[in-house]
C-alpha positions in Angstrom: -51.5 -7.9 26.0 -51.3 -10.4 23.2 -48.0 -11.0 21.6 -47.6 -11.8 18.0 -45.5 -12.2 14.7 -44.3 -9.0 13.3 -45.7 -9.3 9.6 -42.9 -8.2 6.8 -44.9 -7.6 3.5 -42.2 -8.7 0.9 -44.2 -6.8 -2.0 -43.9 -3.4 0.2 -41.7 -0.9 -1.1 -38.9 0.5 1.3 -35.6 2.7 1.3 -32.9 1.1 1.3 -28.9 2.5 0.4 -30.0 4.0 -3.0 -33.5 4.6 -3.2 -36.5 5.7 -0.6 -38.9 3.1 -2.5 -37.2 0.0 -3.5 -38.3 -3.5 -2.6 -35.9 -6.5 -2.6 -36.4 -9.5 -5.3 -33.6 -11.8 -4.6 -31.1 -12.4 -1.8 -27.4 -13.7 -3.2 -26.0 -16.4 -0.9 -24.2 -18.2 -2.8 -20.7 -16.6 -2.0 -18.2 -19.4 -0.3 -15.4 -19.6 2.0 -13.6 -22.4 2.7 -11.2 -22.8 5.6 -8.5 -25.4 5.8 -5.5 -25.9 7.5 -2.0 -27.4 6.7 -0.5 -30.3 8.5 2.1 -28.3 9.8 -0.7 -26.1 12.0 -2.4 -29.4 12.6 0.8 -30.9 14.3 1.9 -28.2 16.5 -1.4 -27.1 17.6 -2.3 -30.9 18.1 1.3 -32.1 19.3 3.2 -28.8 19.9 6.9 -28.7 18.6 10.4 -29.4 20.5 9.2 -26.0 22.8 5.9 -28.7 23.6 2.8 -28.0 23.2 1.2 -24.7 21.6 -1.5 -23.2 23.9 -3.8 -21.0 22.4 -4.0 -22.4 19.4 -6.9 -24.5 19.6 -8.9 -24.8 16.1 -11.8 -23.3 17.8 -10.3 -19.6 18.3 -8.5 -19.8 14.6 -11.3 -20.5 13.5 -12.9 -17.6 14.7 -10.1 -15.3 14.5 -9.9 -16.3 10.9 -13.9 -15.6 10.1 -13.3 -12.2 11.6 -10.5 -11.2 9.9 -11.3 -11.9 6.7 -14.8 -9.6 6.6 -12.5 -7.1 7.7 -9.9 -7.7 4.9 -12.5 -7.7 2.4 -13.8 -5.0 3.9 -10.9 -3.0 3.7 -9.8 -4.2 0.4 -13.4 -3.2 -1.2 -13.3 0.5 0.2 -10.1 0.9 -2.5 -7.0 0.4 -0.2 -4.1 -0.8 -2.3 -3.2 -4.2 -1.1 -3.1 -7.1 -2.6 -4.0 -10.4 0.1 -5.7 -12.7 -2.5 -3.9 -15.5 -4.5 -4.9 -16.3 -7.6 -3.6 -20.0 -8.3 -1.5 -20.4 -11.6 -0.7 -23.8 -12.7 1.7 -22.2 -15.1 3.7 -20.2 -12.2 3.8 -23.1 -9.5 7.2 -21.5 -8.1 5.3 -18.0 -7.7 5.7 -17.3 -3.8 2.2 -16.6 -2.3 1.1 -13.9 -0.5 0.4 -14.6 3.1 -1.3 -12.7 5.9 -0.8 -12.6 9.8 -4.2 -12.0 11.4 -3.3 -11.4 14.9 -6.0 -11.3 17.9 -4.6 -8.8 20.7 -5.9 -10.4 24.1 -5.2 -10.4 28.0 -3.1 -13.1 28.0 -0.9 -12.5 24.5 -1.7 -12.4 20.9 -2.8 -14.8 18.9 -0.9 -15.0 15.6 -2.0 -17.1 12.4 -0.3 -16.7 9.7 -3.0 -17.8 6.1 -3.3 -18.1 2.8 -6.1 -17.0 0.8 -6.9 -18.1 -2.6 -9.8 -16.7 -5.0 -10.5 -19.9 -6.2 -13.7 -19.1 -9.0 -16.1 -16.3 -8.7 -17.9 -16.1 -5.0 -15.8 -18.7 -3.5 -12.4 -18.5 -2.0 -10.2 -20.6 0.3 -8.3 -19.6 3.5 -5.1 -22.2 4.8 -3.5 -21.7 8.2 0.0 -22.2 7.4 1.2 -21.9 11.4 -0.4 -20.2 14.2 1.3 -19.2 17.5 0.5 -17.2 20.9 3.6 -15.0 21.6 3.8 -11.2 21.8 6.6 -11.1 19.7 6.0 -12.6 16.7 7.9 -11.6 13.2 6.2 -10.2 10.0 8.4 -11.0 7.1 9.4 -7.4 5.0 6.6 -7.1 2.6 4.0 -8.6 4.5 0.4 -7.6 5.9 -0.6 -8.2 9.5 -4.3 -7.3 10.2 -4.9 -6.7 14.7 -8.3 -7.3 15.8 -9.2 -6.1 19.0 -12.6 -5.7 20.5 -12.2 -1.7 19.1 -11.3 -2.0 16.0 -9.4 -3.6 12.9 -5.8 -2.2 12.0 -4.1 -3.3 8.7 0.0 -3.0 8.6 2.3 -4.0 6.4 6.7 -4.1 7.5 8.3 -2.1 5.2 11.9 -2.5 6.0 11.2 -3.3 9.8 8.7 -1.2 10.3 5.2 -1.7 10.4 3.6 0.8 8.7 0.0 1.9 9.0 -2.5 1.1 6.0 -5.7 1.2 7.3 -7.9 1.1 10.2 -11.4 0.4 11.3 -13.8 0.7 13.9 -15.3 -2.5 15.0 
């Protein structure tokens, strides 16, 4: 048996989503996202607070958790779900107070919280800040605000509307 190279003729025509004989021409990759983080985040996941030092908040897994989330906040957003999670940075309304989102990561041993901000900073590039980040089961979403859970399942977008946290949207992973 001899093994080879499958062979993809990029002049072929295909189906793809909205035709049975398409081919591709050009492949868009020039959409960006940066991720940051704010010094506060730094400090307590690198020095912890007066409780000590934060476990589970390593860069690593925010980073991640972060990545996720934010595919499936697009995601979500995209399929016409009425939220608004993107920042759009006004010079001329610095005291505007910016939306943030809690991404939270359901797992054996607690839930990951980080609490971001993301900015649409010129067309196909964005930037995401971790303001804080902490692992406790308990955490507090402000009124108004939208927490997306990940779990290995699914993606579940709420928002607390007067202390409760009412279901926008949800999607199977």
């Amino acid at each position: 048996m001899i093994k080879g190279t499958l062979v993809v003729d990029k002049e072929a025509f295909v189906e793809n989503c909205a035709s049975q004989n398409a081919k591709p021409i050009h492949e868009y990759e020039e959409f960006k996202v940066e991720l940051w983080v704010d010094k506060h985040y730094q400090d307590r996941s690198q020095f912890g607070d007066e409780n000590g030092k934060r476990e589970g908040i390593e860069v690593e897994r925010v980073q991640d958790l972060m990545i996720r989330a934010f595919r499936y906040l697009l995601d979500i957003y995209l399929r016409g779900v009425n939220f608004k999670f993107i920042n759009h940075f006004d010079p001329n309304k610095p005291d505007k107070p910016p939306i943030k989102v809690v991404l939270k990561e359901i797992q054996a041993d607690g839930t990951l919280n980080v609490v971001v901000q993301i900015h649409y900073l010129e067309p196909g590039k964005f930037q995401i800040t971790v303001i804080t980040a902490m692992k406790v089961d308990d955490f507090r979403i402000a009124d108004g605000q939208y927490a997306i859970s990940l779990t290995s399942k699914e993606a579940i977008l709420r928002r607390n509307v007067r202390k409760s946290m009412e279901l926008i949207y949800k999607v199977r992973v």
